[in-house]
Backbone as a printed PyTorch tensor [residue, N CA C, xyz], in Angstrom:
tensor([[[  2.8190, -22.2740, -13.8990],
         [  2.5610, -21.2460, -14.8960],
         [  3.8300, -21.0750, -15.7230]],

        [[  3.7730, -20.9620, -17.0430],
         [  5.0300, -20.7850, -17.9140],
         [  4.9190, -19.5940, -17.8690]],

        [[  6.2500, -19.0140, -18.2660],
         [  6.9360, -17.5350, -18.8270],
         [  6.1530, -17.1190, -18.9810]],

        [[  5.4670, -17.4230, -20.5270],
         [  4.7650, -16.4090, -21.0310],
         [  3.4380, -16.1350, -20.5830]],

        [[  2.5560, -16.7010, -19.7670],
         [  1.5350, -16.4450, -19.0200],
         [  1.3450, -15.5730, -18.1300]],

        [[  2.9150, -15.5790, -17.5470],
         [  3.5160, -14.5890, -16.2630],
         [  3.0000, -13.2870, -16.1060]],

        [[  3.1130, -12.8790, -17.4640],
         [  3.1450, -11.0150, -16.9780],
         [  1.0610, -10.6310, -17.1330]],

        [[  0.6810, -11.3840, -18.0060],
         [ -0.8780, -11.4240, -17.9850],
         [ -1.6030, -11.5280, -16.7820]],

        [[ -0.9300, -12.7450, -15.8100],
         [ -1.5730, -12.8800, -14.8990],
         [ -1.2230, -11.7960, -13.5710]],

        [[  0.1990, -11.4170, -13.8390],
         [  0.5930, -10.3790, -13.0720],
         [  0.0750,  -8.9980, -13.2010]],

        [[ -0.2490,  -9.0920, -14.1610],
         [ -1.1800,  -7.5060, -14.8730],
         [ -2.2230,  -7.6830, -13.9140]],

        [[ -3.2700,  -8.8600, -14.1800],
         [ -4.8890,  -9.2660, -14.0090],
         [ -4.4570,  -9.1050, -11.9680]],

        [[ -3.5530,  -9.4510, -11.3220],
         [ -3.2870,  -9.2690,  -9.9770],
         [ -3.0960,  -7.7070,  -9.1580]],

        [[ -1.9380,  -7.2250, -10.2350],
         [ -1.2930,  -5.4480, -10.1210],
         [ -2.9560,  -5.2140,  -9.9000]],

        [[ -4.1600,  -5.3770, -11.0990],
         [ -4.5330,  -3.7200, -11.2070],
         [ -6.2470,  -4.2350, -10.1970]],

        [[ -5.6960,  -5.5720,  -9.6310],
         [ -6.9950,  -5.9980,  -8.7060],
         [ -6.6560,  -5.5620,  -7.2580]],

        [[ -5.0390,  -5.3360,  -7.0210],
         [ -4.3620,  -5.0110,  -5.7030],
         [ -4.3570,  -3.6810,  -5.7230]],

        [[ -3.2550,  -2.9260,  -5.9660],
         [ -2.8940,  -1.4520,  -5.8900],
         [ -2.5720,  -0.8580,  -4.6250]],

        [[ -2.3370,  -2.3770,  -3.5900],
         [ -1.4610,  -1.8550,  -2.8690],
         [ -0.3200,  -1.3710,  -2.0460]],

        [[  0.6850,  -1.6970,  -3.0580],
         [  1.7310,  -1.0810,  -3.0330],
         [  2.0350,   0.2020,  -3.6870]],

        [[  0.6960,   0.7930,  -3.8600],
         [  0.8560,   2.2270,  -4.4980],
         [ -0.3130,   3.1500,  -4.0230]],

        [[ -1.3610,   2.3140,  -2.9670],
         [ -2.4420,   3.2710,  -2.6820],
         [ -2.6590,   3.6520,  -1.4050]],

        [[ -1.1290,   3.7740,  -0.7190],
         [ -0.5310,   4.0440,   0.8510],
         [ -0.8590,   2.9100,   1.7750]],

        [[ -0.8920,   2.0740,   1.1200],
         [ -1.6730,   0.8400,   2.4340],
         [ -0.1570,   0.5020,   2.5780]],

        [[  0.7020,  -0.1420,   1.9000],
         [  1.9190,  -0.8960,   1.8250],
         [  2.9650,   0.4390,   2.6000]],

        [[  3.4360,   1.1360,   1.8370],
         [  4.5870,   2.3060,   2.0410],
         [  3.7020,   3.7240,   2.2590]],

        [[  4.6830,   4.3910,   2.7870],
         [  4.3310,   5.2870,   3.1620],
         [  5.0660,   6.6600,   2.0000]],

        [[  6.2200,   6.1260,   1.5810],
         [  7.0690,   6.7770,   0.7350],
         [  7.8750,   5.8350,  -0.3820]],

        [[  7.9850,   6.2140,  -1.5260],
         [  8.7430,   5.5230,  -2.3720],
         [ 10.5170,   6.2600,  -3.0060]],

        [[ 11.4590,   5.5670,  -2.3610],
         [ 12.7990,   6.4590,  -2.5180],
         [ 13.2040,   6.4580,  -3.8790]],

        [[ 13.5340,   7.9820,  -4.4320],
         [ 13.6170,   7.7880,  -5.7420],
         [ 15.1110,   7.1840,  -5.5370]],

        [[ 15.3310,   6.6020,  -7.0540],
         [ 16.9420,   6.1770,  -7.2580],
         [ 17.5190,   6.9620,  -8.3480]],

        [[ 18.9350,   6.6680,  -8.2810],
         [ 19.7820,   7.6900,  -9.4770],
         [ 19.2750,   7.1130, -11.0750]],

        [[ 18.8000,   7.6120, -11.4380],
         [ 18.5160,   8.0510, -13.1530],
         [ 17.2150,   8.6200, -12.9440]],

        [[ 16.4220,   8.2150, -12.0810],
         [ 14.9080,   8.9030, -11.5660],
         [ 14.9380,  10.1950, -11.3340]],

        [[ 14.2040,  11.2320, -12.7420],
         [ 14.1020,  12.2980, -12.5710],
         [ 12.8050,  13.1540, -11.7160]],

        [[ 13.4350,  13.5950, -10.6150],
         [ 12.4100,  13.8730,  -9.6450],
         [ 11.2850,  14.9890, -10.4460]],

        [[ 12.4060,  15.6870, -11.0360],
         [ 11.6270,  16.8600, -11.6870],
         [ 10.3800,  16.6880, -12.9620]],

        [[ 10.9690,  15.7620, -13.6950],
         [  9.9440,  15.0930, -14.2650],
         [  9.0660,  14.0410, -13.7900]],

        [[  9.3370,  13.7000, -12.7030],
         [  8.5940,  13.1890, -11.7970],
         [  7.4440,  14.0590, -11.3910]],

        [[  7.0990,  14.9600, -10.9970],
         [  6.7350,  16.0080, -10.5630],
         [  6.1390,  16.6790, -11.9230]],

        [[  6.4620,  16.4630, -12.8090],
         [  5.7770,  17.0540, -14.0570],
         [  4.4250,  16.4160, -14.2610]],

        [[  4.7610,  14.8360, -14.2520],
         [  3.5240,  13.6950, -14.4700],
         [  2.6810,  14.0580, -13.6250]],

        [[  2.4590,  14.7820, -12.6730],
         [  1.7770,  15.1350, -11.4440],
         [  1.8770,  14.3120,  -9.9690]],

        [[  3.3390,  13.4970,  -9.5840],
         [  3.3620,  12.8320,  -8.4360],
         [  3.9410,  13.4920,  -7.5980]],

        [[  3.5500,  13.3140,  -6.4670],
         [  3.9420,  13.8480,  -5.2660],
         [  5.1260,  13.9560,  -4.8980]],

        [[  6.1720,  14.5550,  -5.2860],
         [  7.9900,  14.4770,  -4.9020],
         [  8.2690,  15.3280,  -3.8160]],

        [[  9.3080,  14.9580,  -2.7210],
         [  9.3320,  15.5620,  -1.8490],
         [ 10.8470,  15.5530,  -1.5080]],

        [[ 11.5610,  16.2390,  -0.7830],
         [ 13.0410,  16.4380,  -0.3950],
         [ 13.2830,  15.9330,   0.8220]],

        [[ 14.2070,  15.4370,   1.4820],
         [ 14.4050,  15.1490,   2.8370],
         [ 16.0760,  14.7650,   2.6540]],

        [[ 16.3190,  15.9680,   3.5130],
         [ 18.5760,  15.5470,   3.5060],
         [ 18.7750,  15.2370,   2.1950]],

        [[ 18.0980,  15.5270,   1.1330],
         [ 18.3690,  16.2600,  -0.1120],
         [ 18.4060,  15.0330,  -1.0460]],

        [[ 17.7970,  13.8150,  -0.3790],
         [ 17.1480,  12.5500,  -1.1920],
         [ 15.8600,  12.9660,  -1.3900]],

        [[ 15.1940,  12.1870,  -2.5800],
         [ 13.7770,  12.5460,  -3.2350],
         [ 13.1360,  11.2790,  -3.0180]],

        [[ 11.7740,  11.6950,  -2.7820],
         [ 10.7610,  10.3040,  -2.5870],
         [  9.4260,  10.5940,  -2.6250]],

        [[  9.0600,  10.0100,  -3.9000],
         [  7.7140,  10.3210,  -3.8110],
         [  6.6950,   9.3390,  -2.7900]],

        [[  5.4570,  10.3920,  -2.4980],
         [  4.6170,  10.4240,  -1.4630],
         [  3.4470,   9.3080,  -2.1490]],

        [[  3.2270,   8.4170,  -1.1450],
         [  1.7750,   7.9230,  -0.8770],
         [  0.5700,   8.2230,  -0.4190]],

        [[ -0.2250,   7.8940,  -0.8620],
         [ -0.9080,   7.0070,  -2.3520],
         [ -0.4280,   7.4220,  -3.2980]],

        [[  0.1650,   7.2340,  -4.2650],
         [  0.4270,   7.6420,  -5.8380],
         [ -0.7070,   8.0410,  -6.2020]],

        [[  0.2230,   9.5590,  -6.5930],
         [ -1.0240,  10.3320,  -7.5130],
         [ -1.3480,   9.9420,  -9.0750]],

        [[ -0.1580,   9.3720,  -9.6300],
         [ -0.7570,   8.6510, -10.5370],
         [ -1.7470,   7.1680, -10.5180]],

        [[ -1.7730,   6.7130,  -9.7010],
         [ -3.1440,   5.5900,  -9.6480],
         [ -4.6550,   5.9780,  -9.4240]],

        [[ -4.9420,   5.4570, -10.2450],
         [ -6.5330,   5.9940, -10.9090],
         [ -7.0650,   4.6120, -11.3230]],

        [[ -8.2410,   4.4290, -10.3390],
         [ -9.1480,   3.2950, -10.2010],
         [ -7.8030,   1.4060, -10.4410]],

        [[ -6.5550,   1.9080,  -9.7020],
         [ -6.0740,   0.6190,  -9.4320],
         [ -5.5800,   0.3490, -10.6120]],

        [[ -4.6050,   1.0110, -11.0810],
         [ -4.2970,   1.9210, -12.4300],
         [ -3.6450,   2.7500, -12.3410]],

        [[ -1.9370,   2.4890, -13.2010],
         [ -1.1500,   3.7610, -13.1490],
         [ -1.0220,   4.3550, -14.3530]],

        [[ -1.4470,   5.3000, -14.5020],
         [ -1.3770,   6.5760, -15.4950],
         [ -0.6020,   7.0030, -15.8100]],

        [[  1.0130,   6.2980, -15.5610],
         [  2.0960,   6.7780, -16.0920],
         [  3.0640,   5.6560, -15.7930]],

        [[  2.4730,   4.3900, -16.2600],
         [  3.4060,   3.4060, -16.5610],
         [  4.3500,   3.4200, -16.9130]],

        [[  4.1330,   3.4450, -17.8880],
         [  6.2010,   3.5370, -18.9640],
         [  6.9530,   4.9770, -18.0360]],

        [[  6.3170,   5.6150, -17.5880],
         [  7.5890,   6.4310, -17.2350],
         [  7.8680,   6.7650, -15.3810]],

        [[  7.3010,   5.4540, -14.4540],
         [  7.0870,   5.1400, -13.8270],
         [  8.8070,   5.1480, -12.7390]],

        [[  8.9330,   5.4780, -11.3220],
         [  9.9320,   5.8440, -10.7730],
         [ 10.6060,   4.0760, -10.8940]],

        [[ 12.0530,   3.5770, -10.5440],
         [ 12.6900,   2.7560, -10.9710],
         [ 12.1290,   1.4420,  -9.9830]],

        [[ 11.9100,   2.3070,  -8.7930],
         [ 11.7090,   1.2930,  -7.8720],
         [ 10.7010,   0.7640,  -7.7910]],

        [[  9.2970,   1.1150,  -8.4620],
         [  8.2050,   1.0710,  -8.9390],
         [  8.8340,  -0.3740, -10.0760]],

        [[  9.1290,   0.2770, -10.8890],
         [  9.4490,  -1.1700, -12.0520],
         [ 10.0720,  -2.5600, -11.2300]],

        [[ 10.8480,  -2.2440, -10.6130],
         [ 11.4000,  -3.1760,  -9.5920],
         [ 10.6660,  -4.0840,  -8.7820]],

        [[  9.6630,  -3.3910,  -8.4440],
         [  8.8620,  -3.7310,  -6.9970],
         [  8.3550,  -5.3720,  -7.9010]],

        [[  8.1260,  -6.0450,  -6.8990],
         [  7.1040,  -7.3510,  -7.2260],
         [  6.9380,  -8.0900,  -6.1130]],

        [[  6.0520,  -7.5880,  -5.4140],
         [  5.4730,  -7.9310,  -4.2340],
         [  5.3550,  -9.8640,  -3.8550]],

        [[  5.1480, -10.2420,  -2.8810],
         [  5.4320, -11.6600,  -2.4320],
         [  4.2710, -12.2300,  -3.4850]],

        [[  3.3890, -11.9570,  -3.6020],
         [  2.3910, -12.9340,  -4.4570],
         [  2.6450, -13.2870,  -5.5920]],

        [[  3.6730, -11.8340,  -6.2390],
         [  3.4860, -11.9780,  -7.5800],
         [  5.3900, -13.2550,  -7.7450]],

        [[  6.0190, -12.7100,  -6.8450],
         [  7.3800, -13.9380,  -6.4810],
         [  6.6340, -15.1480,  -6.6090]],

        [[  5.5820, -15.5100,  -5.6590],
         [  5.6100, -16.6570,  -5.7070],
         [  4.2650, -17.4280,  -6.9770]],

        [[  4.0680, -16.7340,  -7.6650],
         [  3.0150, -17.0300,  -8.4570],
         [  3.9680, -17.4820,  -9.5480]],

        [[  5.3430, -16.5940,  -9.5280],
         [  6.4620, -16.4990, -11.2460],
         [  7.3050, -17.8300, -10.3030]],

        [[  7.3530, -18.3130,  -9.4800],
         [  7.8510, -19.6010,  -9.4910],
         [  7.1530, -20.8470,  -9.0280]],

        [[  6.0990, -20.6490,  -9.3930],
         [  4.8960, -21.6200,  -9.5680],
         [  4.4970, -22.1750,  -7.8260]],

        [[  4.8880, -21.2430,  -7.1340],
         [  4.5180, -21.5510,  -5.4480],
         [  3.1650, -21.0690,  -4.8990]],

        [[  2.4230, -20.2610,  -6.1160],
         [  0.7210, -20.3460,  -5.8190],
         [  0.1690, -20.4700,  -7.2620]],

        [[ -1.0260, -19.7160,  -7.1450],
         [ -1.7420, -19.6060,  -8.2470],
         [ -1.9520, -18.5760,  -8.4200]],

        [[ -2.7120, -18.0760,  -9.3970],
         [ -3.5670, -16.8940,  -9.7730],
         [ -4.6240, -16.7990,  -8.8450]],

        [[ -5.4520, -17.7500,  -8.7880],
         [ -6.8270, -17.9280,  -8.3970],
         [ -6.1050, -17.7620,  -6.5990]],

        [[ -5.3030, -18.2770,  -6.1480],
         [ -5.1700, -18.8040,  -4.5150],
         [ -4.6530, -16.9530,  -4.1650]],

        [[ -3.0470, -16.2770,  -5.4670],
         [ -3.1150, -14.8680,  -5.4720],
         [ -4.6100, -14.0210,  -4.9420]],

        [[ -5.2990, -14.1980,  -6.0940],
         [ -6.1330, -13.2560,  -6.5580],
         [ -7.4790, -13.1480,  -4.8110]],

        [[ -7.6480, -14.5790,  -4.3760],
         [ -8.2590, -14.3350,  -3.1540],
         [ -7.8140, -13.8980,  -2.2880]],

        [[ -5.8330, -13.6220,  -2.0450],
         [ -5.5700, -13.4010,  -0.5620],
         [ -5.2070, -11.5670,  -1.0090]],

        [[ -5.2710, -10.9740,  -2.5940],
         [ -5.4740,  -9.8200,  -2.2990],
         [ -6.8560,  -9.2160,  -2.3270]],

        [[ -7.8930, -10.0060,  -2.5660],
         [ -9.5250,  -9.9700,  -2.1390],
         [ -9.8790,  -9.5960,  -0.3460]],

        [[ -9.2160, -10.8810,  -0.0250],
         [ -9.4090, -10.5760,   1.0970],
         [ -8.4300,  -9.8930,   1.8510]],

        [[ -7.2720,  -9.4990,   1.4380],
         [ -6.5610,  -8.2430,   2.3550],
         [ -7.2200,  -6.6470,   1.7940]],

        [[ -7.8990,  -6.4650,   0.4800],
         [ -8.5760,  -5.3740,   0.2890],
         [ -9.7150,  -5.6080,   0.9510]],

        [[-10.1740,  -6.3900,   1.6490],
         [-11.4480,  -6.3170,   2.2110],
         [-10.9310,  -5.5990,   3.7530]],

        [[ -9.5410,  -6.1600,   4.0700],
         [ -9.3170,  -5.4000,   5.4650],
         [ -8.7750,  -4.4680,   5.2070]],

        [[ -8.7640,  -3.9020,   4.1310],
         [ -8.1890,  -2.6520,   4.2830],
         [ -9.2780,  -1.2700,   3.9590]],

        [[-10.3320,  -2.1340,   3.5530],
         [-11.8130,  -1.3050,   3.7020],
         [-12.4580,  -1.0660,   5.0690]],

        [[-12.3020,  -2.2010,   5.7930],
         [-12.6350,  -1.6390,   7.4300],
         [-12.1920,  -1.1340,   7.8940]],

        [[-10.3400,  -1.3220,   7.7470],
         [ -9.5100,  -0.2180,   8.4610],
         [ -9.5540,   1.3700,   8.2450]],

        [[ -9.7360,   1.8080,   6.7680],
         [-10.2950,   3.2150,   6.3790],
         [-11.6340,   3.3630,   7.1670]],

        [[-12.8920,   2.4700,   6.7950],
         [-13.8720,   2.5990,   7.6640],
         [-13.9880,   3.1410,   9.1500]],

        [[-12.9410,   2.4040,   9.7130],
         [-12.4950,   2.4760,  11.2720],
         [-12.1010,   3.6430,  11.2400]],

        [[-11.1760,   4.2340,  10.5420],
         [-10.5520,   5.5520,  11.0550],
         [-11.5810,   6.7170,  10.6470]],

        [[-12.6880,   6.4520,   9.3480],
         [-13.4030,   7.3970,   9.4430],
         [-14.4100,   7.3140,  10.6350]],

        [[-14.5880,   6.3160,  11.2900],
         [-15.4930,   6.2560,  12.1760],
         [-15.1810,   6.8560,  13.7040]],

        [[-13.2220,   7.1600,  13.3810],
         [-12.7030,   7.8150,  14.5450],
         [-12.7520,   9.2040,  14.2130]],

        [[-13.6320,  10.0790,  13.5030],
         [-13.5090,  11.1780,  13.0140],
         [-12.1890,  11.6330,  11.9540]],

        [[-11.7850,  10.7690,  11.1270],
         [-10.5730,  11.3020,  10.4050],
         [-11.4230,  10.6440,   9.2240]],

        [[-11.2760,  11.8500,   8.1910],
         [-11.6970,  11.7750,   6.9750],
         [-10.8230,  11.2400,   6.4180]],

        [[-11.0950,  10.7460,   5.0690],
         [ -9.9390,  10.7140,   3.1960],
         [ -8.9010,  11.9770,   3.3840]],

        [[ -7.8880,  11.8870,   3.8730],
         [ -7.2510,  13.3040,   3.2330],
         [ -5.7090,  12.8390,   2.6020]],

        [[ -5.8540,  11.5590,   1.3890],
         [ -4.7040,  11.2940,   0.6960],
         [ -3.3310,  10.9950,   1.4920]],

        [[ -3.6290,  10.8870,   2.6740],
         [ -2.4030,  10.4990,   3.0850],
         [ -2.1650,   8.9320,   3.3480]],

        [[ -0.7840,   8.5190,   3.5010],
         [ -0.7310,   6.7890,   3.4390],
         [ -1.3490,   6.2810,   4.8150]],

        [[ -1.8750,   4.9620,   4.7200],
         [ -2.7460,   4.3710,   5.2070],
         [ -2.1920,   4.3640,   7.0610]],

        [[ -1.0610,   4.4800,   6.9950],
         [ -0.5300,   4.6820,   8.5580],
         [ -0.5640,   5.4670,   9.2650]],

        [[ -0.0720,   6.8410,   8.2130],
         [ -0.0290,   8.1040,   8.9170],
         [ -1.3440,   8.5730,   9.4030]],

        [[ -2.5660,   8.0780,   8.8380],
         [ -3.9590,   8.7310,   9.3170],
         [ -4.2630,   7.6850,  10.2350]],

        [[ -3.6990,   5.9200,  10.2160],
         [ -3.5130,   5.4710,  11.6570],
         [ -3.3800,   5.8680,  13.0040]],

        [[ -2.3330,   6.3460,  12.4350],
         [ -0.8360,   6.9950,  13.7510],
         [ -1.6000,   8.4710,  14.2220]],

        [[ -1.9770,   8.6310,  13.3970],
         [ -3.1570,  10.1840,  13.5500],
         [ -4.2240,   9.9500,  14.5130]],

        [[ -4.8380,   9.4700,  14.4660],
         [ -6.4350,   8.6920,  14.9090],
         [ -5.9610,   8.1850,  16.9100]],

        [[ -4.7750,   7.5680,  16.0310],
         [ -4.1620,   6.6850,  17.7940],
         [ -3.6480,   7.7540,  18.5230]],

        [[ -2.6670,   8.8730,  17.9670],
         [ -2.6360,   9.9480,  18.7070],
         [ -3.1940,  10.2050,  19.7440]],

        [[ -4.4850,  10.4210,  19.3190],
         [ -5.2120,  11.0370,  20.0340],
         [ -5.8380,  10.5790,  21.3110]],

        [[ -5.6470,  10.8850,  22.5910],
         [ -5.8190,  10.3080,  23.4100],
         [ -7.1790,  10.2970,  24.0560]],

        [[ -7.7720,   9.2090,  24.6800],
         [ -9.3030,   8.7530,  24.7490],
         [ -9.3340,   8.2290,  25.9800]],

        [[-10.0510,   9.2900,  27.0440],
         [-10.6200,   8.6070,  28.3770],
         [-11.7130,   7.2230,  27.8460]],

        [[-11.8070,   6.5060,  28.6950],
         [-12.6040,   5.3970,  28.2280],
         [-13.7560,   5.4740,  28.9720]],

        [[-13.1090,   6.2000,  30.1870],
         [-14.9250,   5.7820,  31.2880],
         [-15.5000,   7.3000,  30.9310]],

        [[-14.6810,   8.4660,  30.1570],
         [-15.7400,   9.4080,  29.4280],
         [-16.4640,   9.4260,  28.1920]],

        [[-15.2530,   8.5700,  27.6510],
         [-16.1570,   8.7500,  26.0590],
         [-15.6670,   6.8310,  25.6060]],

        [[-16.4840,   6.0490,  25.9580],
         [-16.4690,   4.1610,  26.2230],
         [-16.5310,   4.1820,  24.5600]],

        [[-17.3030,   4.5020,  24.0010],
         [-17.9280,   4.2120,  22.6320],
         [-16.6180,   5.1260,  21.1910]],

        [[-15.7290,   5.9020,  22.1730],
         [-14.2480,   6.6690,  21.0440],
         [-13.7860,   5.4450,  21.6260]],

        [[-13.4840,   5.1020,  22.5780],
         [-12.3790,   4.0060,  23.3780],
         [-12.3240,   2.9630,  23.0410]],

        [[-13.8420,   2.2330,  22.6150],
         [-13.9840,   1.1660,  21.8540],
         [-13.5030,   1.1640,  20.2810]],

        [[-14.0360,   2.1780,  19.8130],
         [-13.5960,   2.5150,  18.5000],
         [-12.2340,   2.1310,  17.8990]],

        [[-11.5060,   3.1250,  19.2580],
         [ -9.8520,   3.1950,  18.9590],
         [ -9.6310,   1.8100,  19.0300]],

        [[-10.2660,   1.2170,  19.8010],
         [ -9.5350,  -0.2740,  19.9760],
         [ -9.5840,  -1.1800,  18.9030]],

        [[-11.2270,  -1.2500,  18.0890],
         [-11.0790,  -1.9380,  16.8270],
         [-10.3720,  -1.3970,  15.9000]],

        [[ -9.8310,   0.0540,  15.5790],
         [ -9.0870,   0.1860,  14.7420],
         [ -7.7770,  -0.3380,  14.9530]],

        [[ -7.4280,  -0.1440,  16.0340],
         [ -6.0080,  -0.5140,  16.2640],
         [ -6.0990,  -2.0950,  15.9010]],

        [[ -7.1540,  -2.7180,  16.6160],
         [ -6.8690,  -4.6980,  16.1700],
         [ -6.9220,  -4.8960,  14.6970]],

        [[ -7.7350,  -4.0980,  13.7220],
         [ -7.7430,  -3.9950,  12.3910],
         [ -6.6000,  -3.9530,  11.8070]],

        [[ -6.0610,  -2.9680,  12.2290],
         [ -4.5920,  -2.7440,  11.4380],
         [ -3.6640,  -3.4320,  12.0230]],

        [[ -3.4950,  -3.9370,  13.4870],
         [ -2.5750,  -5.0460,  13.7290],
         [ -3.0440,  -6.3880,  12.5810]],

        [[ -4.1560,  -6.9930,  12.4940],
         [ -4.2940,  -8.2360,  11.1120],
         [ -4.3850,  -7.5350,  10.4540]],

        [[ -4.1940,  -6.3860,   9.7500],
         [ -3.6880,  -5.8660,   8.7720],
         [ -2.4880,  -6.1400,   8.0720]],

        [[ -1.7410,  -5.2370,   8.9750],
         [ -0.1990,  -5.7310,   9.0180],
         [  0.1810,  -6.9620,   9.0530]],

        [[ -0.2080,  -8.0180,   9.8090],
         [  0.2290,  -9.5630,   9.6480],
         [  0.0100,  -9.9510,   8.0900]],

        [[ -1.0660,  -9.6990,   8.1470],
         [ -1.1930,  -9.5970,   6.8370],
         [ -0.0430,  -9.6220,   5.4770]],

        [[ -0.3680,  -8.0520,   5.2080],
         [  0.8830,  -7.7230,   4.0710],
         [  2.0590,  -7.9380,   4.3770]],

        [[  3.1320,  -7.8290,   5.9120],
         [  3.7940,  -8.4290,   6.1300],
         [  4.0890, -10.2670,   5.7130]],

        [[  2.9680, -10.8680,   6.0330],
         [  3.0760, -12.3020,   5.8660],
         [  3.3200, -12.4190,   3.9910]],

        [[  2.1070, -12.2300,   3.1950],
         [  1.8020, -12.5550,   2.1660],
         [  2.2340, -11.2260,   1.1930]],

        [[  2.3230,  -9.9040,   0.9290],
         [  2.2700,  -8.9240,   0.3650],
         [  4.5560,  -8.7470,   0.5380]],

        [[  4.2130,  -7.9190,   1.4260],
         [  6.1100,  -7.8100,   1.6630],
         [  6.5800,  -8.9280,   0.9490]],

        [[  7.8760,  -8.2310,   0.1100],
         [  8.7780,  -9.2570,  -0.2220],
         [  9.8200,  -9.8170,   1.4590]],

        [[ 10.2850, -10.9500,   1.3470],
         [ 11.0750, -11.4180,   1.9120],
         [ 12.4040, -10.6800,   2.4690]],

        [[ 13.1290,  -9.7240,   3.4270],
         [ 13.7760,  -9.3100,   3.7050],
         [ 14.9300, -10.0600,   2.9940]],

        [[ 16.3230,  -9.1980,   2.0110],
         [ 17.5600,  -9.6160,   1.5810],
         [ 18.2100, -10.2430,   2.8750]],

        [[ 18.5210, -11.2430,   1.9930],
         [ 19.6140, -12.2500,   3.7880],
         [ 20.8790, -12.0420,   3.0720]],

        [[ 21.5670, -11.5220,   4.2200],
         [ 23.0200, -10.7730,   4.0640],
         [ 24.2240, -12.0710,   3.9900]]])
């Protein structure tokens, strides 16, 4: 793929994925210095304090149908981000088409895994895709009283383990080698 094809096909990928912004990937995004939290927080995203660093919360409240609603004025690390597919698509190490199926089929597991956890009694309640994990697993489940929660818990948990292999394998960028 040349240059100029790059950012088209990276567009046509961003707004088919969305997930590095719809809590499946992170759980939190750390703001950086020129990132105004406060106007952050104006656009309507979730900003939060911790030891007096700012980070907005997952799912982004600006993404709307796989779609950010406040592009251009978008936190730094957000502009930054470019997930493993889209690395290896801008140095010609996949395709669009080979992209575009392995975030097909990691949004397909990430529809059972929501499935799964609503099926463990935990509704939609906007939080990132782990924490209502980590929620669900909490909860502790006799098996020879309730076989059919016990089973449950168990496919969710194998879900989100090939989950994780998953975006880990293909999605995560490559850890910086020191």
């Amino acid at each position: 793929m040349n240059a100029d094809d790059f950012p088209a096909a990276a567009s046509r990928l961003c707004t088919a994925c969305g997930m590095c912004c719809d809590g499946t990937m992170f759980q939190i995004v750390k703001l950086q210095p020129g990132d105004s939290a406060a106007e952050l927080g104006r656009l309507g995203l979730k900003i939060r304090s911790r030891g007096g660093a700012f980070h907005m919360e997952q799912p982004c409240a600006a993404l709307k149908e796989l779609r950010c609603t406040v592009y251009d004025k978008r936190p730094t690390r957000c502009r930054l981000f470019h997930c493993q597919q889209l690395r290896l698509l801008e140095t010609n190490e996949t395709t669009e088409t080979a992209a575009m199926s392995l975030i097909l089929k990691a949004r397909a597991q990430v529809a059972q895994v929501r499935h799964l956890i609503e099926q463990n009694g935990l509704r939609e309640d906007g939080q990132a895709l782990q924490d209502r994990f980590e929620r669900v697993m909490s909860t502790p489940v006799d098996a020879t009283l309730e076989p059919e929660l016990a089973e449950a818990q168990e496919a969710l948990d194998q879900a989100m383990r090939q989950l994780r292999l998953v975006i880990n394998r293909e999605f995560r960028p490559p850890p910086l080698s020191k």
